[in-house]
C-alpha positions in Angstrom: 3.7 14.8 -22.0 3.6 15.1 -18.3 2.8 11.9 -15.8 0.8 13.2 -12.9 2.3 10.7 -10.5 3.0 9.6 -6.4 6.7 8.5 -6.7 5.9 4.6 -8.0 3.1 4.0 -10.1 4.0 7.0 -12.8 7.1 5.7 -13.0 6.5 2.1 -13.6 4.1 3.5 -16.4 7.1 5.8 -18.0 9.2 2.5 -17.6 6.9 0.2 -19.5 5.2 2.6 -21.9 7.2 5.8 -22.8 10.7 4.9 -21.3 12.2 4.1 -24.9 9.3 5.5 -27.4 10.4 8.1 -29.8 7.0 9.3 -30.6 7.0 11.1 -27.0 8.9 13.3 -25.0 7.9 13.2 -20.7 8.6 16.5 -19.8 7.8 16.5 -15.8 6.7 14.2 -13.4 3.8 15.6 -10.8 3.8 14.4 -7.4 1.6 14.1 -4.7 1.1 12.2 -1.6 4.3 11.6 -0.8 6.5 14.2 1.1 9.8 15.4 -0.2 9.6 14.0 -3.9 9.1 17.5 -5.3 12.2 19.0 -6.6 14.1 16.2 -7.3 14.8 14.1 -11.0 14.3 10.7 -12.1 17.6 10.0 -12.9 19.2 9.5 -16.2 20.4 6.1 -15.7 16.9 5.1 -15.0 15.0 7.8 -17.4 17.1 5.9 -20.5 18.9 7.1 -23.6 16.1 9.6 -24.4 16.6 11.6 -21.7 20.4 12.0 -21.0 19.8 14.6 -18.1 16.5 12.8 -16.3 13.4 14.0 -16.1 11.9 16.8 -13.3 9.6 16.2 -10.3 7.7 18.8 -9.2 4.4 19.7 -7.0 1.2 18.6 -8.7 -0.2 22.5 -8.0 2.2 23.6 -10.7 0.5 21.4 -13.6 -0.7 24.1 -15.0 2.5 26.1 -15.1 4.2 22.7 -16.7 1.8 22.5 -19.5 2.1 26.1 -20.1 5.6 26.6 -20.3 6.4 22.9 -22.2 2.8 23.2 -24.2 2.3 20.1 -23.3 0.0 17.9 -25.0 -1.2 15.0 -22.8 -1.2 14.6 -19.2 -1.8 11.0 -18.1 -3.1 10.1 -14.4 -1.0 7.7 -12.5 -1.2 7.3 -9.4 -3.8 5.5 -6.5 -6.3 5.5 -3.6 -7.9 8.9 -4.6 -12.0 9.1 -5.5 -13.3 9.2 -8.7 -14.1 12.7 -8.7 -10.3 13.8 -7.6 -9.2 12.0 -10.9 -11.3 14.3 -13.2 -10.3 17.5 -10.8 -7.0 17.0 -11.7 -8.7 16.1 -15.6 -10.5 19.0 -15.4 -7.0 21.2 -15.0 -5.3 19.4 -17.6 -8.0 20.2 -19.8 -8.6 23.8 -19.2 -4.9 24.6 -19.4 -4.8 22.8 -23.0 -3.0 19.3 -22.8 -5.9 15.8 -23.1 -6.3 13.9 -20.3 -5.3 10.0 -20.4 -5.1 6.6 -18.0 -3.2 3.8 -19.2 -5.1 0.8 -18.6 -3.4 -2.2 -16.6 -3.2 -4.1 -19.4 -1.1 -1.7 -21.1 0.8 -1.7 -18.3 1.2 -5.1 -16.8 4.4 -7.2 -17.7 4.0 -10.9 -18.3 6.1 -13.5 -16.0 7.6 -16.8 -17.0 6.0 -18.2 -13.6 2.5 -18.4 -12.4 1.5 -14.6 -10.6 -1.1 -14.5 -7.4 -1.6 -10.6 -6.9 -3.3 -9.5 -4.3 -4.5 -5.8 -4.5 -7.5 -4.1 -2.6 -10.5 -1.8 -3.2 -8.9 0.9 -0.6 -5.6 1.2 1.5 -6.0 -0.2 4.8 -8.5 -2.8 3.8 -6.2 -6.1 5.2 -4.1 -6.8 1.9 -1.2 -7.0 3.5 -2.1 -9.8 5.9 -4.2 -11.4 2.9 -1.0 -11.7 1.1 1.3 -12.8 3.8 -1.4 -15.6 4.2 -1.1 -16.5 1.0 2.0 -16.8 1.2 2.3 -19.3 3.9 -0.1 -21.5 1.5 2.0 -21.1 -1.3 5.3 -22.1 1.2 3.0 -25.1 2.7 2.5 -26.7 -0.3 6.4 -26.7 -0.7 6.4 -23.4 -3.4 9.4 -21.5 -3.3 7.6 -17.8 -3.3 8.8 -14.5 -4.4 6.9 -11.7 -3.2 7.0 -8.6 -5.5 6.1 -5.5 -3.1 4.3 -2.1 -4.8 7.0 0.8 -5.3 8.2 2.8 -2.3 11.0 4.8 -4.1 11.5 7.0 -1.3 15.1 7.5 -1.3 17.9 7.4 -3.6 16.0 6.4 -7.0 18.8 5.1 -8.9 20.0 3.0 -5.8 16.9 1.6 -5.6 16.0 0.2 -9.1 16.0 -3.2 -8.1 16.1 -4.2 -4.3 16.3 -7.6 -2.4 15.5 -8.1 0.6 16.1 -11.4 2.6 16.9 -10.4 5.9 16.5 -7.3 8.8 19.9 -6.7 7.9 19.1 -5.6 4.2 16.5 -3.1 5.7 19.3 -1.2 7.3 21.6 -1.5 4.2 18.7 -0.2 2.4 18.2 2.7 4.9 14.3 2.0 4.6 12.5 3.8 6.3 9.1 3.5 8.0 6.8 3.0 5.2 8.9 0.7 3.8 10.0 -1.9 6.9 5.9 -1.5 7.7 5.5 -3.6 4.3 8.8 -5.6 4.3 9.6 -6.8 7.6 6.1 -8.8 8.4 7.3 -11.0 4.9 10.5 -11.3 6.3 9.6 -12.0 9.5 7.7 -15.3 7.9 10.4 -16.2 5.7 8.9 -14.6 2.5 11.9 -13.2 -0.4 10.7 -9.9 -0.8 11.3 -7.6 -3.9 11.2 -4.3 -5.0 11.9 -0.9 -6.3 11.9 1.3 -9.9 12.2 -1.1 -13.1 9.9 -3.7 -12.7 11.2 -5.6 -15.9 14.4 -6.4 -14.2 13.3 -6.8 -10.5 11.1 -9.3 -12.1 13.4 -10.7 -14.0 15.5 -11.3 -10.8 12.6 -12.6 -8.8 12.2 -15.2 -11.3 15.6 -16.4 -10.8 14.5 -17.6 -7.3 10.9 -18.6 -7.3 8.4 -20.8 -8.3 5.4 -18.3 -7.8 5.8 -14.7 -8.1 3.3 -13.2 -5.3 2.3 -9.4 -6.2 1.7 -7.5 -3.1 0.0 -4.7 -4.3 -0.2 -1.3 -2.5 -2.7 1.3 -1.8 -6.1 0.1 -3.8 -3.9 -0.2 -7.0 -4.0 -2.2 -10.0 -1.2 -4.8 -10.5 1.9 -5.0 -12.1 2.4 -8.5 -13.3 -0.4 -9.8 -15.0 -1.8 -12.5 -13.0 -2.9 -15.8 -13.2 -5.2 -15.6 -10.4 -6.2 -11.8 -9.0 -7.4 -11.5 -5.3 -8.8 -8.4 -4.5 -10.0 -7.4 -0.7 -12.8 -5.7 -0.1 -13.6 -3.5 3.0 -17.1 -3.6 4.6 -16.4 -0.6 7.2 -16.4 1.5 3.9 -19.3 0.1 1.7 -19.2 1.9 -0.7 -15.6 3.0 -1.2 -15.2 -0.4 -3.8 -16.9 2.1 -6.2 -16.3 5.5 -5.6 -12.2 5.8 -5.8 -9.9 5.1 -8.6 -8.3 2.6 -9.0 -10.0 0.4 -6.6 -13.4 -0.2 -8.5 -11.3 -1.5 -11.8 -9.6 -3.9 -9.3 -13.2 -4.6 -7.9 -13.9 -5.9 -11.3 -11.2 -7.7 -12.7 -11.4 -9.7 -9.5 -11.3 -13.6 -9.6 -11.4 -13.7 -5.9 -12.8 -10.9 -3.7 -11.9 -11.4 -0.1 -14.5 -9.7 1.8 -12.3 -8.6 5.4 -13.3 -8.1 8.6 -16.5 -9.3 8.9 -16.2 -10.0 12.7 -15.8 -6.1 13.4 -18.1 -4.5 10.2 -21.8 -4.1 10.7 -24.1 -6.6 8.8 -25.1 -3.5 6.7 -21.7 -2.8 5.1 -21.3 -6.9 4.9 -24.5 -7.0 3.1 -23.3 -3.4 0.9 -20.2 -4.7 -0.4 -21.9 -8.0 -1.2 -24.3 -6.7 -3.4 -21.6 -4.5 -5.3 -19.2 -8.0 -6.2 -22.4 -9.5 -7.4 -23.9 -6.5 -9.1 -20.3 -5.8 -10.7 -18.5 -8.8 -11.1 -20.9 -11.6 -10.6 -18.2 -14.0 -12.1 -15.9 -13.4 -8.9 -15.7 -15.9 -6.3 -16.2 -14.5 -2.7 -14.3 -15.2 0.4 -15.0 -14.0 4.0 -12.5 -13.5 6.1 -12.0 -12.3 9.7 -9.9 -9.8 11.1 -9.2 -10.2 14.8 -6.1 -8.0 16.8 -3.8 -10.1 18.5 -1.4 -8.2 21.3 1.8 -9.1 22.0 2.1 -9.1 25.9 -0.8 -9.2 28.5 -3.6 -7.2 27.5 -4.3 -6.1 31.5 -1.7 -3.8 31.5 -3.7 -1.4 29.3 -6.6 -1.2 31.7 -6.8 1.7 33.6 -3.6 3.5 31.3 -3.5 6.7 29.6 -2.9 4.8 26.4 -1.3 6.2 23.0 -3.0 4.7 20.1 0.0 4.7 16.9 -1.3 3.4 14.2 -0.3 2.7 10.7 0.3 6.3 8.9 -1.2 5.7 5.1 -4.4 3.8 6.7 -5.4 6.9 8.4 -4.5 9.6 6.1 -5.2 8.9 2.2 -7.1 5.4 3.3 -9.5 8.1 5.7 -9.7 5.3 8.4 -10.6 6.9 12.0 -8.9 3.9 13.4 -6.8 0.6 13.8 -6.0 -2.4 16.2 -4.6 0.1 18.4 -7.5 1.9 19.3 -9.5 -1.1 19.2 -7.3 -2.8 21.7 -7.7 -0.2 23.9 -11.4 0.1 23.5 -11.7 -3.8 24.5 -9.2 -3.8 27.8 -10.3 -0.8 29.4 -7.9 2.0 28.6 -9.0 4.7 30.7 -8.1 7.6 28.2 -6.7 7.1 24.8 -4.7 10.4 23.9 -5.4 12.8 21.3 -1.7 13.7 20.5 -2.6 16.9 18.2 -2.1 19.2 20.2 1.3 17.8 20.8 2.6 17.3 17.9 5.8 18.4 16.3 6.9 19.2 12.5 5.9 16.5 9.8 3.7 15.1 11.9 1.7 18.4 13.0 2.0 18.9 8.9 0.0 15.5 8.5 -2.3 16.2 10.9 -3.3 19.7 9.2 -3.4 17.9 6.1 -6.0 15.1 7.6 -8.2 17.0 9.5 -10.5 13.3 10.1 -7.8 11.9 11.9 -8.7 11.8 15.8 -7.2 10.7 19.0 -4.4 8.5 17.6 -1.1 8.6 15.7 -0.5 8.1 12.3 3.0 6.3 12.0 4.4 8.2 9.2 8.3 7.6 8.7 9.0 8.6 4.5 12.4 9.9 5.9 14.6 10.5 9.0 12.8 13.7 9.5 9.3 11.9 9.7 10.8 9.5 12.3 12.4 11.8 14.5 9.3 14.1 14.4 7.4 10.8 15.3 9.6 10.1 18.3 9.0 13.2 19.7 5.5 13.6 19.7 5.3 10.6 21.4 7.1 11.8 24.0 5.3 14.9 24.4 2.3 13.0 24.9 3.5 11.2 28.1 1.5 7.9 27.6 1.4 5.4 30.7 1.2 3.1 27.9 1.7 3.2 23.8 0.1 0.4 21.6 1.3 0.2 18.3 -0.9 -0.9 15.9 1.4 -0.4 13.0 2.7 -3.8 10.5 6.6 -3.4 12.1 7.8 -2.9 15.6 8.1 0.9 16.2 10.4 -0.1 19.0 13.2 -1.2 16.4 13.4 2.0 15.6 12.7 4.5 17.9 13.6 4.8 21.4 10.3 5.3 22.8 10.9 5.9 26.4 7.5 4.3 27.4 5.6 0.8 28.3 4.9 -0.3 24.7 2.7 -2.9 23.7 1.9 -4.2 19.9 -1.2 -4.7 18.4 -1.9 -7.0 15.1 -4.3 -8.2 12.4 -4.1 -11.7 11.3 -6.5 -13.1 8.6 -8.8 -15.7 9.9 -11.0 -17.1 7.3 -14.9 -17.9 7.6 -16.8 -21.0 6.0 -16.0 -21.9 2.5 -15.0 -21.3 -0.1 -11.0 -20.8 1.1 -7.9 -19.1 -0.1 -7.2 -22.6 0.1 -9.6 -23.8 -2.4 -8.9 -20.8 -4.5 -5.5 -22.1 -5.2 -5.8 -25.2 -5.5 -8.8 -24.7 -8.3 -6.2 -22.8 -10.2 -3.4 -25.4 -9.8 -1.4 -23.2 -8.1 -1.3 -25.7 -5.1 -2.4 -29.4 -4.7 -6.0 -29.7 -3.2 -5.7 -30.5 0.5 -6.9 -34.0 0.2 -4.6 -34.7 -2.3 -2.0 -33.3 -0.1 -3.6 -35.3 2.8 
């Protein structure tokens, strides 16, 4: 077998389903996505007694070459956020070089907790999850809940190291040597008090979250399915991309195994794509309740000084790339205060980032955030620099300015959820028993 894979989801399949099965032998990872995974080995401490010297990650464009050489029999898709009609390209390769073609379904794949589960997962990256989840949490703490919130993989570093992580304060970031993509999804919980978890073997980090929480929260990333079968399943939904909910894998399986679809950002999204994504929850999963929820940017410092500024727009890297967003709070707070250019920084980029930038051609006048290592972040540092703002808004989850020197007047921009009429998040939970109603609690 070979798991085609993107470094989190494959192997929390291999964990759960092939890890200690003698009827199969995992020959190869494939990985896309993310950079620098390639040529590296899921280790033997984590690959289990089956596999005393670990298992091989290479490039997805040598599947062919894998299945060839190992005559492999099966190849199974695992990984996120890509369309339908990538899923069966890559099918389609599998099965012309010989090996079937397979996806686990989350039920296979989903391990059961001793305490209730929330997961909150989305149709698409960059659809407002994160900030759904984070207010969730602050429910979940209101009503006196000790929460635990289990956090999508981001195994970008040492993998054995990395098996099961904890993270309770800034300080166990920097023990952790996390890097951009990681602190963009850990330090907003931390920042609100949230007990964040996460890493390889989902069994144990589970197990350890368990230890410490009442409710286990799921934060799921890109559009995927979760990992802890829930007792209630939010799902956001993004109305600047109707459509998207049913058109990439595996967002539109999330779409309907919804209880709750939040339906985001319906102060900035046209009434079409309100009225789109609508009729798709009702059409697909008419059992699902619906919440609306606004999306407004909030800036951290006085909003005058971007008018009249040469302003560069940094906004959060996955959104833009394989979530094919043209733009963020960033760009929109510039828009609204009357920046009088906002910078297109191709033509000034350096390394990784001129890499990502040739790799997403629909990406415009702004700058994805990527930082998957060192490399990433001093490439992102300098491009910045070569741009020679007046002014840089960063529109990413974390503070760029913890971690690079930026040289330059920065001001950051956010998303907070802001819910619209009824029913609630609120309601949601209470209705589940999850937390009192409010007029008990009143």
């Amino acid at each position: 077998m070979v798991i085609a894979g993107a470094a989190g989801r494959d192997f929390h399949n291999f964990n759960l389903v092939y890890r200690d099965s003698a009827d199969h032998e995992v020959v190869a990872f494939t990985a896309t996505q993310i950079p620098n995974i390639e040529g590296r080995f899921y280790p033997p401490a984590l690959a289990g007694d089956l596999y005393p010297d670990g298992i091989p990650i290479v490039a997805e464009d040598e599947l062919e070459a894998v299945i060839a050489q190992h005559e492999v029999d099966e190849v199974v898709f695992s990984y996120s956020d890509v369309t339908h009609e990538h899923v069966m390209h890559v099918g389609s390769r599998a099965l012309a070089a010989g090996a079937s073609y397979r996806l686990l379904s989350p039920s296979e794949t989903m391990l059961s907790s001793s305490k209730p589960v929330v997961a909150v997962c989305a149709v698409r990256t960059g659809s407002g999850k994160s900030q759904t989840t984070r207010y969730v949490a602050g429910l979940l703490r209101g009503a006196g809940r000790r929460v635990a919130v289990l956090r999508h993989p981001m195994p970008y570093g040492d993998l054995e190291k990395q098996a099961v992580q904890r993270f309770e304060r800034y300080e166990d970031l920097e023990a952790a040597d996390a890097t951009i993509e990681e602190r963009e999804e850990y330090e907003p919980h931390l920042r609100e008090g949230n007990l964040v978890f996460a890493g390889i073997d989902y069994a144990a980090i589970l197990a350890a979250a368990e230890q410490e929480a009442d409710v286990i929260l799921w934060d799921g990333g890109n559009n995927d399915t979760p990992f802890v079968k829930p007792n209630l399943h939010i799902v956001v939904v993004d109305p600047h991309r109707p459509g998207h909910e049913l058109r990439y894998h595996p967002g539109e399986t999330n779409l309907r195994m919804a209880d709750v679809c939040v339906v985001n950002k319906v102060d900035s999204a046209t009434q079409e794509g309100i009225d789109a994504v609508l009729e798709s929850i009702h059409l697909h999963n008419p059992d699902s309740k619906v919440v609306l929820a606004a999306s407004p940017f909030q800036i951290e410092g006085d909003p005058e000084e971007i008018r009249g500024k040469r302003v560069l727009a940094v906004e959060d890297g996955p959104t833009l790339t394989h979530g094919e967003m043209t733009y963020g709070a960033a760009v929109l707070a510039a828009r609204q205060h009357g920046a009088a250019e906002l910078i297109d920084p191709r033509e000034h980029a350096v390394g990784t980032i001129a890499d990502t930038f040739a790799a997403y051609p629909h990406v415009g006048p702004l700058l994805p955030a990527m930082g998957y290592g060192r490399r990433q972040m001093k490439d992102l540092r300098a491009t910045i620099r070569a741009s020679n703002p007046d002014l840089v808004l960063i529109g990413t989850p974390i503070d760029l300015r913890r971690l690079i020197d930026l040289d330059t007047p920065a001001l950051r921009v956010t998303y907070k959820l802001q819910e619209v009429g009824e029913p609630t998040l609120e309601d949601v939970l209470a209705d589940r028993g999850l937390i009192e109603p409010a007029a008990a609690l009143a």
